[in-house]
Structures are given as C-alpha cells and as structure tokens.
C-alpha positions as a Markdown table, in Angstrom:
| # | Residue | x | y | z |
|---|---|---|---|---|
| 1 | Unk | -1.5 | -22.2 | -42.9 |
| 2 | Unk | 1.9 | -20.9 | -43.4 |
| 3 | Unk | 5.0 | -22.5 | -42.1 |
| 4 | Unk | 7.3 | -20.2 | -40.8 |
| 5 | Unk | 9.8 | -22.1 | -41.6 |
| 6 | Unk | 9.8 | -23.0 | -45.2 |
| 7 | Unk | 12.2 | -20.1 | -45.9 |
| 8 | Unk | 14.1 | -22.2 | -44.2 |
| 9 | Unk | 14.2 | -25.1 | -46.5 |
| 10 | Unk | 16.7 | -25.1 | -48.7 |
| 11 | Unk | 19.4 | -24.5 | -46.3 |
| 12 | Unk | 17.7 | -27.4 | -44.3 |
| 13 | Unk | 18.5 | -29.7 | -47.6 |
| 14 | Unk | 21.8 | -28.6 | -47.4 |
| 15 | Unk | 22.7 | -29.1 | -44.2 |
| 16 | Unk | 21.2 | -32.6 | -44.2 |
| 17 | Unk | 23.1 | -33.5 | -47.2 |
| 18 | Unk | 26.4 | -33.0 | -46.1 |
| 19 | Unk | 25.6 | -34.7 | -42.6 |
| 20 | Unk | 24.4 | -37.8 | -45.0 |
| 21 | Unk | 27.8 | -38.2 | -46.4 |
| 22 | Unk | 29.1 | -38.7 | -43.1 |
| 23 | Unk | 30.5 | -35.0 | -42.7 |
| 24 | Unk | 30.7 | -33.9 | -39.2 |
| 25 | Unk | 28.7 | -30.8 | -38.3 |
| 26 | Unk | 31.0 | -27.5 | -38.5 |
| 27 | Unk | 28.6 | -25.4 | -36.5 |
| 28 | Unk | 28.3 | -27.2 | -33.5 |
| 29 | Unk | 32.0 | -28.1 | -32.0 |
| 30 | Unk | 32.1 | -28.8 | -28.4 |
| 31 | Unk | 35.1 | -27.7 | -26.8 |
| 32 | Unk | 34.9 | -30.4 | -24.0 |
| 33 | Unk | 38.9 | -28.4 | -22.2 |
| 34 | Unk | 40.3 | -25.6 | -23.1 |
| 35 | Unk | 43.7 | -26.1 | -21.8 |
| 36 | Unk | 45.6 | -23.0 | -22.8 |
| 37 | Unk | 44.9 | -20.4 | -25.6 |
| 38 | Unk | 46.5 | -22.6 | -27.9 |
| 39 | Unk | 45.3 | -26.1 | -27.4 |
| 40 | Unk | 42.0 | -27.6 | -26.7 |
| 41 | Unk | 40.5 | -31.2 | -26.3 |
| 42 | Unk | 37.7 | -31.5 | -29.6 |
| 43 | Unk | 36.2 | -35.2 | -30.1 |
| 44 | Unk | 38.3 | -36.7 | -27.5 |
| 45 | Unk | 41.3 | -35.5 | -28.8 |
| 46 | Unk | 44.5 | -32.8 | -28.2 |
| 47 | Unk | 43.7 | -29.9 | -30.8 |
| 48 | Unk | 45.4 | -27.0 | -32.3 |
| 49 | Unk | 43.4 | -24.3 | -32.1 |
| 50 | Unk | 43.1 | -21.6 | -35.0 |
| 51 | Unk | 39.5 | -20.4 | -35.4 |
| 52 | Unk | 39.2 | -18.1 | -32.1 |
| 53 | Unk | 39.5 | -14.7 | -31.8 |
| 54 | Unk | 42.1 | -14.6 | -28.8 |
| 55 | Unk | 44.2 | -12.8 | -30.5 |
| 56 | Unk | 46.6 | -11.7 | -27.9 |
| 57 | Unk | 46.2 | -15.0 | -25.4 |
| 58 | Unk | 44.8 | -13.1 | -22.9 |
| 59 | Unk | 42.1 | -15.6 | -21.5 |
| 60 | Unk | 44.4 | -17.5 | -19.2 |
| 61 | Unk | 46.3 | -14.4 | -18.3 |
| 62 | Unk | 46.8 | -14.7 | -14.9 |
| 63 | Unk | 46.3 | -11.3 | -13.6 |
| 64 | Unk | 43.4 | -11.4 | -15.7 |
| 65 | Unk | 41.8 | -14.5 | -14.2 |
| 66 | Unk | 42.4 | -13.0 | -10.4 |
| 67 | Unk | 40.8 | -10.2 | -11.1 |
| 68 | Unk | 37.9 | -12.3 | -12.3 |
| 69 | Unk | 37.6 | -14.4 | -9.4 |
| 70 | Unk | 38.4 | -11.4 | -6.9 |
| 71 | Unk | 35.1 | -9.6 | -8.2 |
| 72 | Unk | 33.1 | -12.4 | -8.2 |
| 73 | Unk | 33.8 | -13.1 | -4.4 |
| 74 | Unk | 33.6 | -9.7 | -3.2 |
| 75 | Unk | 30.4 | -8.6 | -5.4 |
| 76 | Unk | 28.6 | -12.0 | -6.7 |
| 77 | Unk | 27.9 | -13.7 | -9.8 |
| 78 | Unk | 25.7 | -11.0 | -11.5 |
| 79 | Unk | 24.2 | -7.5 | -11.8 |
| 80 | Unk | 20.6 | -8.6 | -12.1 |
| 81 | Unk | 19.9 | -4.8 | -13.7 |
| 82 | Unk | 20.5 | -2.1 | -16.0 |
| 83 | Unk | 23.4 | -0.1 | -16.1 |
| 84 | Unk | 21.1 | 2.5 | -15.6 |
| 85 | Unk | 19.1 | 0.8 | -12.7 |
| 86 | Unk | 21.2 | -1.1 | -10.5 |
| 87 | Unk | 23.6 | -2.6 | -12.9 |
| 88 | Unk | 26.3 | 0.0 | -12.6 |
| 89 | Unk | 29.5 | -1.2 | -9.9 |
| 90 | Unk | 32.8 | -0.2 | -9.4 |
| 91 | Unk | 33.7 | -2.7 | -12.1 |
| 92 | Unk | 31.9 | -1.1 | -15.5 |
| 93 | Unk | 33.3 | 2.6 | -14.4 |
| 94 | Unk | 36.6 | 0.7 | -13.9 |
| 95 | Unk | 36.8 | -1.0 | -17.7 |
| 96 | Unk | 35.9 | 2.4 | -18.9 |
| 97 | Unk | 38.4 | 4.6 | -17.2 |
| 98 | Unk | 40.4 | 2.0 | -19.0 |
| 99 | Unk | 39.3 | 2.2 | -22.1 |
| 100 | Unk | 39.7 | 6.0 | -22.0 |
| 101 | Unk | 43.0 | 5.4 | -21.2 |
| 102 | Unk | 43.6 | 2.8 | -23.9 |
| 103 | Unk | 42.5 | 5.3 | -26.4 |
| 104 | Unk | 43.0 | 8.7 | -25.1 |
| 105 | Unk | 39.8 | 9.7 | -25.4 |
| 106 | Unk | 37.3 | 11.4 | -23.1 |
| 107 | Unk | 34.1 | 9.0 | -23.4 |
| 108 | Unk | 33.7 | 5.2 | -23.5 |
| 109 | Unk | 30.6 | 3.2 | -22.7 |
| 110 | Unk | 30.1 | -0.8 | -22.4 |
| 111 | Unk | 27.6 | -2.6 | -24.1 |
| 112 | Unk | 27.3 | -6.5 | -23.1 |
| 113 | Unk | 28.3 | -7.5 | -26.4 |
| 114 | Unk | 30.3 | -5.7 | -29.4 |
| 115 | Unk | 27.0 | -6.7 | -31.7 |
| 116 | Unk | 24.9 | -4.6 | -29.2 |
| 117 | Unk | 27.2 | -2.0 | -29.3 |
| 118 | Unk | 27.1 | -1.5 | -33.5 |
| 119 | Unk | 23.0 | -2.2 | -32.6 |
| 120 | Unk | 23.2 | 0.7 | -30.2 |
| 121 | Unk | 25.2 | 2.9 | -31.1 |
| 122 | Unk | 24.6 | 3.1 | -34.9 |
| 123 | Unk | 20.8 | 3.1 | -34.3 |
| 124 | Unk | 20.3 | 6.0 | -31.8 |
| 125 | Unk | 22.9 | 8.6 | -33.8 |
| 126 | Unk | 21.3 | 7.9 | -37.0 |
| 127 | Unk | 17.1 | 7.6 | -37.9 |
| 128 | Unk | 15.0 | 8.3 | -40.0 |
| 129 | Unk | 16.1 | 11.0 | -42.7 |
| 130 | Unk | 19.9 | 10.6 | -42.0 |
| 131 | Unk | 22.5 | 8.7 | -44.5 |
| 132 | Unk | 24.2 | 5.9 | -43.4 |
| 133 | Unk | 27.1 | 4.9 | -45.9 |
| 134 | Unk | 28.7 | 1.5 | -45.4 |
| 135 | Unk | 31.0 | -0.5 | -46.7 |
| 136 | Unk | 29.0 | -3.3 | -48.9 |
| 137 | Unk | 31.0 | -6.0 | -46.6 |
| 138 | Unk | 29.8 | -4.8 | -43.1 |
| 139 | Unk | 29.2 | -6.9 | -40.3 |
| 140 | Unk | 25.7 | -7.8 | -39.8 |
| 141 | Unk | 25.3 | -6.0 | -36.7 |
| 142 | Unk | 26.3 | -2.8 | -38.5 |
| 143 | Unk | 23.5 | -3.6 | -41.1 |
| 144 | Unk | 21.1 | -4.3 | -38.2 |
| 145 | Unk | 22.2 | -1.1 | -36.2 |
| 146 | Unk | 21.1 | 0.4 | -39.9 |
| 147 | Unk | 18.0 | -1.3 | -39.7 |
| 148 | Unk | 16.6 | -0.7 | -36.7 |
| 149 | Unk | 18.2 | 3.0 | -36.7 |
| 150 | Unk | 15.4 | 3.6 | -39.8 |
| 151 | Unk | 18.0 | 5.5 | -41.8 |
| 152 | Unk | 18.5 | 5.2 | -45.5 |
| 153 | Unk | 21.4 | 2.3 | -46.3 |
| 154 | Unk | 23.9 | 3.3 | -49.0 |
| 155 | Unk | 25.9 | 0.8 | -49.8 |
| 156 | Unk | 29.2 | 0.8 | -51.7 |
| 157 | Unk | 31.9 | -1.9 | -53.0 |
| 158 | Unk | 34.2 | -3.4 | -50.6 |
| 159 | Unk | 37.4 | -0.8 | -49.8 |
| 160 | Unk | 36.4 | 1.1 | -52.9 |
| 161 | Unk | 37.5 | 4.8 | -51.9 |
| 162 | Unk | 36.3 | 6.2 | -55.1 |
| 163 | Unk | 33.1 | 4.6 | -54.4 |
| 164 | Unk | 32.8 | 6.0 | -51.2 |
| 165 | Unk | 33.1 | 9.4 | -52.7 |
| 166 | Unk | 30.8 | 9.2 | -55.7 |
| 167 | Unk | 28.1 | 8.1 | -53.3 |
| 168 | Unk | 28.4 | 10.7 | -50.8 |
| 169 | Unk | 28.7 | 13.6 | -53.6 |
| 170 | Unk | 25.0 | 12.0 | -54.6 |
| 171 | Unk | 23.6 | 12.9 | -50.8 |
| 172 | Unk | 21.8 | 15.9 | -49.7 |
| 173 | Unk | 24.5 | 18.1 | -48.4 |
| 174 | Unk | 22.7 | 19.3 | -45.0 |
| 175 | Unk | 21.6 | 15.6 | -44.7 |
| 176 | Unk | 23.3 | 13.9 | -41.4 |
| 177 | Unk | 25.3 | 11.3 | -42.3 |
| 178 | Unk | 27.3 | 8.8 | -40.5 |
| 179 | Unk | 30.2 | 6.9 | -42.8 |
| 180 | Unk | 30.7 | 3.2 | -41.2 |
| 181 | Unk | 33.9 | 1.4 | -41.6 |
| 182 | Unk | 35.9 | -1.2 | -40.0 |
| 183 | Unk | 39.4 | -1.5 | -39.6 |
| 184 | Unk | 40.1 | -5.2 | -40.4 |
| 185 | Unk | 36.9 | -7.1 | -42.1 |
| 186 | Unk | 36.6 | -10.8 | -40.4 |
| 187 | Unk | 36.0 | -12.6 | -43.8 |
| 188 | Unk | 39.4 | -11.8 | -45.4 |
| 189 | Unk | 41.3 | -10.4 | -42.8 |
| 190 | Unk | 42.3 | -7.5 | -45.5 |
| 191 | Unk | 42.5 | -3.8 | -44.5 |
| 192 | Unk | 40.4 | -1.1 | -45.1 |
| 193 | Unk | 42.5 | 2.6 | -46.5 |
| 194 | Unk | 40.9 | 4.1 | -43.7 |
| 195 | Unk | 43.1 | 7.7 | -44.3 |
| 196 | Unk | 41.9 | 8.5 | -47.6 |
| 197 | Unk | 38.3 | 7.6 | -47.0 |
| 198 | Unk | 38.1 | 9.5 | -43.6 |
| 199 | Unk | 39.9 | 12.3 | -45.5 |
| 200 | Unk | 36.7 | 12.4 | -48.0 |
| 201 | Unk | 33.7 | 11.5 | -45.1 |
| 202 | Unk | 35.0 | 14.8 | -43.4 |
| 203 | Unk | 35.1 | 16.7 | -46.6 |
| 204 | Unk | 31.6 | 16.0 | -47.4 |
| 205 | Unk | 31.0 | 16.5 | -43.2 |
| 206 | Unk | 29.8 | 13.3 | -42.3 |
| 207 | Unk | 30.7 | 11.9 | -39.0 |
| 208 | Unk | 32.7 | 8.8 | -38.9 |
| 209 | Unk | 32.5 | 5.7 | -36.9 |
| 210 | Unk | 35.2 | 2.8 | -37.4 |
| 211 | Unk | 34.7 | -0.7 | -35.8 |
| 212 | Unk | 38.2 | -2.0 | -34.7 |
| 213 | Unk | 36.9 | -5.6 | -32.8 |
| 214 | Unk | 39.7 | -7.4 | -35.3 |
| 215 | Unk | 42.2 | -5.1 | -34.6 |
| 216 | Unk | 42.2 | -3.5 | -31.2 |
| 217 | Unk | 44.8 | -5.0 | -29.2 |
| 218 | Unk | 47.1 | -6.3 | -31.8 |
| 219 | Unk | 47.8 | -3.3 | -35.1 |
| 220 | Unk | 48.8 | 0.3 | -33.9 |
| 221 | Unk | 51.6 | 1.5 | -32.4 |
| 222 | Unk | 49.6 | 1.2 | -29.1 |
| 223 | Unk | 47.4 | -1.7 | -30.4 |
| 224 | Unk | 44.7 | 0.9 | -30.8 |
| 225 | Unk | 43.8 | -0.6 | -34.3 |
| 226 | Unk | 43.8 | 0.6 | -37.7 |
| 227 | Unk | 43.0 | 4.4 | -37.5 |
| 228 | Unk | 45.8 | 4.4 | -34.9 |
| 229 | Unk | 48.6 | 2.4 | -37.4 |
| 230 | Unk | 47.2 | 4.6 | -40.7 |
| 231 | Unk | 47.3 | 8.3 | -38.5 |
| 232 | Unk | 43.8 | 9.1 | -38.6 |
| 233 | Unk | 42.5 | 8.0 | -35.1 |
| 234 | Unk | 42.1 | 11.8 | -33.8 |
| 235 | Unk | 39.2 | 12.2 | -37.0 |
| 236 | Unk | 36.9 | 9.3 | -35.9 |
| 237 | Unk | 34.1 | 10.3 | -34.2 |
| 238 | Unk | 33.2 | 6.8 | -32.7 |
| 239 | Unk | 35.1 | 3.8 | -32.2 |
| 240 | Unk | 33.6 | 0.3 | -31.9 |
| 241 | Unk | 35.1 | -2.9 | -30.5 |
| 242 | Unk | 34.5 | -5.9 | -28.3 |
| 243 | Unk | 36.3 | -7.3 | -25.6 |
| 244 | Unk | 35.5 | -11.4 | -27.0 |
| 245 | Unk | 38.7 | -11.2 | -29.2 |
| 246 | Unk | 42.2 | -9.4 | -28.0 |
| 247 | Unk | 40.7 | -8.8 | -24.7 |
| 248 | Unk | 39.8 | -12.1 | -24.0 |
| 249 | Unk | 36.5 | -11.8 | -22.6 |
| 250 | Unk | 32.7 | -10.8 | -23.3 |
| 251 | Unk | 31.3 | -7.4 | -24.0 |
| 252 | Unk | 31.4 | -4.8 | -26.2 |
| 253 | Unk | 32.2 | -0.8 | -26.2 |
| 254 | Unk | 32.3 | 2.6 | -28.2 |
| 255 | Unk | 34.9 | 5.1 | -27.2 |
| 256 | Unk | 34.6 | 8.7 | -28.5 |
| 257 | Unk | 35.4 | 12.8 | -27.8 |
| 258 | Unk | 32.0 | 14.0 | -29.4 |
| 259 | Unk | 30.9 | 16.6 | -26.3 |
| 260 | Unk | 27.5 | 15.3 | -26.5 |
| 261 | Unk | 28.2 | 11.7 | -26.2 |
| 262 | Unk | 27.5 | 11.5 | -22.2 |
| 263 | Unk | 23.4 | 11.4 | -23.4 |
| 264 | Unk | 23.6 | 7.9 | -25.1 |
| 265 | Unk | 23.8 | 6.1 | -21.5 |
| 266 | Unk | 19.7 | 7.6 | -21.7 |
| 267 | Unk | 18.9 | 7.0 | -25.0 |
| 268 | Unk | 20.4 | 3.9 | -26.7 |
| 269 | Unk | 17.9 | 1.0 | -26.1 |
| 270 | Unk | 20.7 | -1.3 | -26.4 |
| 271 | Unk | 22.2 | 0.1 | -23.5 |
| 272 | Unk | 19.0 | 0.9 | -21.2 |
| 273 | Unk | 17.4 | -2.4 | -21.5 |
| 274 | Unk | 19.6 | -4.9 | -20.9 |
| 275 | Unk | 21.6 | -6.1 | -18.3 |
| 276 | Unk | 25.2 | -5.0 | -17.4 |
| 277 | Unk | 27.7 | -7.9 | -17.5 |
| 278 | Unk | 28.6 | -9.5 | -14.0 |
| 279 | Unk | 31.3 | -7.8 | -12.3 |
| 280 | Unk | 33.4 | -10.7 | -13.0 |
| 281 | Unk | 34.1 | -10.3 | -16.6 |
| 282 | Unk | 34.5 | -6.8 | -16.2 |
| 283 | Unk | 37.2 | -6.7 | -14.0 |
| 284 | Unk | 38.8 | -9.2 | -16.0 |
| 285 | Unk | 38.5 | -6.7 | -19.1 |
| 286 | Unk | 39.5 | -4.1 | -17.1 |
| 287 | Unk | 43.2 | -5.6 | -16.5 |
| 288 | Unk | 43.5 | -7.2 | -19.6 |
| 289 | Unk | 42.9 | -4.1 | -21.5 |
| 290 | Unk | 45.6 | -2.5 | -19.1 |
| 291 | Unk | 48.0 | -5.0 | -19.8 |
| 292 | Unk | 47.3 | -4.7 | -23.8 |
| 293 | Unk | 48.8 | -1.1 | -23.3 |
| 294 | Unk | 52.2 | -2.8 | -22.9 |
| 295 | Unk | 52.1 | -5.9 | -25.3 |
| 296 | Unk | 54.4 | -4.7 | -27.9 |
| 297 | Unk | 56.5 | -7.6 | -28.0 |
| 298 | Unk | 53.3 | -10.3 | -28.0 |
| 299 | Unk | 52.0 | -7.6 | -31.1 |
| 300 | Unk | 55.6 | -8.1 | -33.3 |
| 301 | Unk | 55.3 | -11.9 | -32.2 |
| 302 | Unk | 52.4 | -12.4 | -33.7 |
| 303 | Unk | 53.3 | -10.4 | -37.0 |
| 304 | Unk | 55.6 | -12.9 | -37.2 |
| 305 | Unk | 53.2 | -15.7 | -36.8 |
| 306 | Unk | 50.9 | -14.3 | -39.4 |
| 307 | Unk | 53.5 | -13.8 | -42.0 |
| 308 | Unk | 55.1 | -17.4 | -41.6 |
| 309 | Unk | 51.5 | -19.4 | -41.9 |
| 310 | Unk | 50.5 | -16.9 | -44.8 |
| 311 | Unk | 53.8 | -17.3 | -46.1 |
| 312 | Unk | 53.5 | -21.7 | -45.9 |
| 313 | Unk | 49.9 | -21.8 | -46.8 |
| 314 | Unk | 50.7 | -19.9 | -49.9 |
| 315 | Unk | 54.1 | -21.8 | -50.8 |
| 316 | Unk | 52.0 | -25.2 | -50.1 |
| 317 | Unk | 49.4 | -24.0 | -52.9 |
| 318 | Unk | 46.5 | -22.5 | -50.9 |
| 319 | Unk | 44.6 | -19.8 | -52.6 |
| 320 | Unk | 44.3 | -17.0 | -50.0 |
| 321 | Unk | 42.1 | -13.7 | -49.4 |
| 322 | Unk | 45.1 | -11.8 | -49.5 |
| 323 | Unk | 48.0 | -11.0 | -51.7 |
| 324 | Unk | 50.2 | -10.5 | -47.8 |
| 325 | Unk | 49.2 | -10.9 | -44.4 |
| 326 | Unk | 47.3 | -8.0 | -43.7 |
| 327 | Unk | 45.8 | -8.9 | -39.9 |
| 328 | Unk | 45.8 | -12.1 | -37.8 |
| 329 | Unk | 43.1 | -13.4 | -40.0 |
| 330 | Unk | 44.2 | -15.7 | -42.8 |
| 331 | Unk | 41.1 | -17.0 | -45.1 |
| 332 | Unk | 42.1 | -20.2 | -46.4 |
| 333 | Unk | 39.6 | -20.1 | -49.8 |
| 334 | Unk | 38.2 | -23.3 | -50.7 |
| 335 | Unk | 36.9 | -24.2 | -54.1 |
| 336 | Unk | 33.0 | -25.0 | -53.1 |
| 337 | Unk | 30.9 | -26.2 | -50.0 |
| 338 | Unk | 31.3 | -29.4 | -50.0 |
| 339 | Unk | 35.5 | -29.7 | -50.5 |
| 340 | Unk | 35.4 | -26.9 | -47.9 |
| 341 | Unk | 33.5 | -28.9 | -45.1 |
| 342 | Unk | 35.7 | -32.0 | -46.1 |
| 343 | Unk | 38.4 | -29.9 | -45.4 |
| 344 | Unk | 37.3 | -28.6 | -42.6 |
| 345 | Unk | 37.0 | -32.2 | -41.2 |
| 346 | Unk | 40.1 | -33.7 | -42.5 |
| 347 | Unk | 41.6 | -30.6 | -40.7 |
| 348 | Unk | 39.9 | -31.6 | -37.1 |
| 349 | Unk | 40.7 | -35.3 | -37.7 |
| 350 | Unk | 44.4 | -34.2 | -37.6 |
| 351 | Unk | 44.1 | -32.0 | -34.2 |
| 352 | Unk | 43.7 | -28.9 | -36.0 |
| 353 | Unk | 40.4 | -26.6 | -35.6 |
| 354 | Unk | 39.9 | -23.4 | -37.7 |
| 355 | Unk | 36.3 | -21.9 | -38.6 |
| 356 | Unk | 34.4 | -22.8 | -42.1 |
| 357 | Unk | 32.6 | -19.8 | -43.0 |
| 358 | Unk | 30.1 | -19.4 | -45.7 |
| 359 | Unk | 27.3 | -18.2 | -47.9 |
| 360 | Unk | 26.1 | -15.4 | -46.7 |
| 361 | Unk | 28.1 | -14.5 | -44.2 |
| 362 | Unk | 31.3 | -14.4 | -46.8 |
| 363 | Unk | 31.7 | -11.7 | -49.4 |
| 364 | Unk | 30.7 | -13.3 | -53.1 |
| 365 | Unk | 29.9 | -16.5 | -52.2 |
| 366 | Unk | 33.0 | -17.8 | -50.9 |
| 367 | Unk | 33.6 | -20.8 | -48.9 |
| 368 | Unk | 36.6 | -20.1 | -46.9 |
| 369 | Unk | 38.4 | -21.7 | -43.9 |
| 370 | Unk | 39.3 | -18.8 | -41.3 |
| 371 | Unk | 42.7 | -19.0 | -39.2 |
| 372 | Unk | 43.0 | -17.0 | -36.6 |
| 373 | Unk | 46.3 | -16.8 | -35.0 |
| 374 | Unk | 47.1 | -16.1 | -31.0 |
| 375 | Unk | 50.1 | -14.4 | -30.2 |
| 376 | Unk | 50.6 | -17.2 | -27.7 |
| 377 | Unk | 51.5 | -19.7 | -30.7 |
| 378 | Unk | 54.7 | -20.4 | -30.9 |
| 379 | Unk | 57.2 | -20.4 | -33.8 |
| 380 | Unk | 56.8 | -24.8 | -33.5 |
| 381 | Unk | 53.0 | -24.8 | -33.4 |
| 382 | Unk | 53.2 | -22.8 | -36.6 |
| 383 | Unk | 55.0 | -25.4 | -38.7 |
| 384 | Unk | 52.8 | -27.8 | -37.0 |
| 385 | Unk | 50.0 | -26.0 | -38.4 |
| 386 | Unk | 51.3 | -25.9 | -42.1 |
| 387 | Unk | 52.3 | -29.6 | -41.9 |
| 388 | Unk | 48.8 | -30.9 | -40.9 |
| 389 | Unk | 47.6 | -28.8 | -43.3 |
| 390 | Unk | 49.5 | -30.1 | -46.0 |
| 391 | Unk | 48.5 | -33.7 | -45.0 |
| 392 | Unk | 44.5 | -32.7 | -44.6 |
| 393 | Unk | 45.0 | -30.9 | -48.3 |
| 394 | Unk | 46.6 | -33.9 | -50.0 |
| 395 | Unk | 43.8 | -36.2 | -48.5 |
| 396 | Unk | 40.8 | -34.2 | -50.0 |
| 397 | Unk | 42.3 | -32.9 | -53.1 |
| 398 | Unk | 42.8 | -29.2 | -52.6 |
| 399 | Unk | 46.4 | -29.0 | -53.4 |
C-alpha cells in the first residue's frame, strides 16, 4: 500500500538534518508573553521582535483592547454560525461600515481570514472558462482561490508589465478575465507598478482585484495601500486585505463598488460555510481600523524605521531583496539553508526574532530572513537591531 506520506520525504530528511546539528526548530517558536508589540519573552528570554506583521502596533492599543473586552461581555465568546445563519451581530455590520469608510467605497464583506477571503472571492467571480492572470509570485491563497475557482491560470514574471500585456493580448477578447495583483509581495517587500498594469488590464477589459494585506494601514496617503499612494485606487474592482497585520487582529475582507457585489454574501462558499469571527475581535477591528484613518504620524515614523535598518543592514554587508526600502518588509537574503537557519538561531540567541522563510514559499529558491518592522519601534530599538545583527553575522560567517 501506498504511504501517503512519502511525498513527504525529502523535506522530512531535511528537517531532521538540521535539528541533528543541534539547530533549533524555526517553525515552531513559542511566544511564552508578549509584552508589548515590540518585545516578547522567546526561550526564557526578553526578545526583539521583527518577524510579525503588526505593522502599525495596534494589538495593545488601548481603545482597541476595550472594545474587545466590551463585546465579549455584552455578546459572549462566539457566533456559533454563519454570517448568513446566525452569525451576523452588530459587530461584523460595524467593521464593515468601517471599512467602507476606510476606503470610500460602497461594499465590503468579512471573511474570517484574509486567505479565505482570496479563496472566496477569487473563486466565485472567476470559473470555469474565465482567465485568471497573476503575477507568477502570488500568494498561495490567490493560487488556491485559482484552483478551486476552475479557471485557466496564466501566469507571468514577477512585476513584469510588459509580460502582463503580451499575455493578455494572447486571451480570447470576450473571455472574462480577472488580473490579480498585490500591492506589496511578503517575500521581498518590493512593490508592484500597479498604475501602468491597471492601465493595460482595463484596456484589454479585464477586471482587477489587488490584495493590499502588506500595505493597508501603513502606504497611501490615507494608509489605503498601494493603489491609493500610485493613483489608481478608483480602477480596482476588488480590494483584498486582512485585519492579522496593520489592524492587529484576525480576519480578512474585500471591499469594492461593483453594483452587483451585494450577491457574494449567497454565493461565495467561503463566506456561507464558515463561521463569523466572535464579536470580540471584530469590534476590536472595527476601532482599530478607525483609528488607522488618523495614523499619519505612526505611517512617516515607521518610513523612517524602514529606511534606517535597510539603510544599516546594507552598510553592515547584508545582501537585501531590494535596491531601497520599498514597504516595512526587509528580506535579509541568506546564502543557503543551512547558514540561513544558523542565522536565524544566532539571531534568537541574541534577543532578536525575525521569520526564516524558504523553498517554496520564496521566489527562486531563496532562503531569506524576513524583518518586519512596527511602527511602535523606536529610533533605539532600531540600532539595537542592526547591532545584534552585526554580532549574530560575524558569528556564522555571513558578513
């Protein structure tokens, strides 16, 4: 018989080779107190955090965390239902009146996680017969909405614009197609030209969906993401994003103006058979996102964070993803595996955390080590940063 699991195999070996050498397991941290967004206690000891998404601090906000617990005395710890069974309060209509005003746009529906609401979203608008074009680096819930949508995948290379426009010139032109891009990818932080490949989807009249979970909250004007900071928000049809990074909580959402968009809440199977997110956490999203409206000086703060450390690492001798800080996301690239993961650890065993991403969930099979920065790091933490980094890089032999 069969295993299963043998396709397994090889990344078994792996895993139990580097654990041989004495390597601590990347993959499964325990955060034993989180004491602010900054600073956590890892292995019994004070640590630096820069591998989380909280890009704007807002977990220990404190309106944030009364609106939490306020909800979660008045209407309990759960939903037990669907939104569209029982799962609906006061709360979910709340964090999308929000949203709605966040964007300025007319529609906006939660999901209970930003990968449900790619699943959802880019499963139900596009099946079988429709194009979906997509950036070769897309997050894997993108490929999975894709998948489980049964439309046809084309591909094309990473921020390529004139790839973009060769393969939609190829497609059938009464086809439906549906372009998918994202604003900042999570691997290298780096940007996508959003204008001029929105300016060619609408020429060959495809409709447009951009996921903004790395950006919302932090680039824009209004924190609104990448459309918003490149001009071009008014010709995306759908907007994707998640409340587990700026907002500081869990869930996910599309925002949008199409007319029709009201009939998803019946038809997305995402949506429909799952069950809403406790009132809790979404009157927590509801006020962070509210107070995100007015974080302009936390936004230029942590442009100045992510210039400094891109700034240090580079001076120290890092190789980065990026010629300049493009996002809050700095990808630290290591030269293999192995001196990645010793890197990693060296990093930890000097009170700094940041994520080690790899094979294949990094673009040409990259080894990197992620930093996220929080706009609630100060100006001192970031030197602190570069210095243990400097120490952990001398001790494996990366710089």
């Amino acid at each position: 018989m069969t295993d299963l699991f043998s396709k397994f195999d090889p990344l078994i070996q792996q895993r139990e080779g580097l654990l041989a050498t004495g390597q601590k397991d990347p993959f499964s941290l325990v955060m034993e107190e989180v004491k602010s967004p900054t600073v956590a206690i890892c292995n019994g000891k004070e640590t630096i955090l820069l591998g989380t998404y909280n890009y704007m601090g807002m977990t220990f906000d404190d309106d944030v965390l009364a609106a939490g617990k306020k909800a979660m005395d008045e209407f309990g710890a759960g939903t037990t239902g669907s939104r569209v069974l029982n799962g609906t309060f006061f709360h979910h209509r709340d964090v999308e009146n929000a949203l709605k005003e966040f964007y300025a746009m007319d529609h906006a529906m939660v999901f209970s996680t930003g990968y449900q609401a790619n699943l959802g979203i880019i499963s139900t608008i596009a099946g079988k017969g429709d194009y979906i074009i997509l950036d070769i680096d897309s997050h894997a819930s993108i490929y999975d909405g894709c998948k489980m949508g049964d439309a046809e995948i084309v591909a094309f290379r990473h921020n390529d614009v004139e790839a973009l426009e060769k393969r939609l010139k190829r497609l059938p032109a009464e086809a439906g197609k549906l372009v998918v891009l994202e604003g900042v990818y999570s691997m290298l932080g780096d940007v996508a030209p959003l204008k001029e490949m929105i300016r060619i989807s609408k020429e060959a009249g495809a409709m447009i969906l951009v996921d903004e979970a790395h950006s919302m909250g932090f680039i824009g004007e209004n924190g609104r993401g990448v459309a918003e900071e490149q001009g071009v928000l008014d010709d995306v049809d759908f907007v994707i994003g998640t409340f587990s990074k700026s907002v500081g909580t869990v869930g996910g959402f599309c925002v949008s103006n199409h007319p029709k968009f009201e009939i998803l809440r019946l038809v997305c199977r995402p949506y429909v058979f799952t069950a809403a997110l406790p009132p809790s956490v979404m009157a927590s999203s509801a006020a962070s996102i509210r107070k995100l409206m007015h974080n302009g000086n936390k936004r230029a703060h942590l442009w100045e964070n992510s210039k400094t450390l891109h700034k240090g690492l580079r001076d120290l001798g890092f190789r980065l993803g990026t010629e300049s800080p493009q996002s809050a996301i700095i990808a630290v690239i290591m030269p293999d595996l192995e001196r990645g993961a010793a890197m990693w650890q060296a990093l930890l065993e000097n009170g700094l955390y940041v994520n080690l991403a790899r094979p294949p969930a990094t673009p040409a099979g990259m080894t990197l080590l992620r930093c996220s920065l929080c706009a609630e790091h100060s100006s001192e933490q970031v030197q602190d940063i570069l210095a243990r980094f400097e120490r952990a890089g001398k001790a494996v032999g990366i710089i």
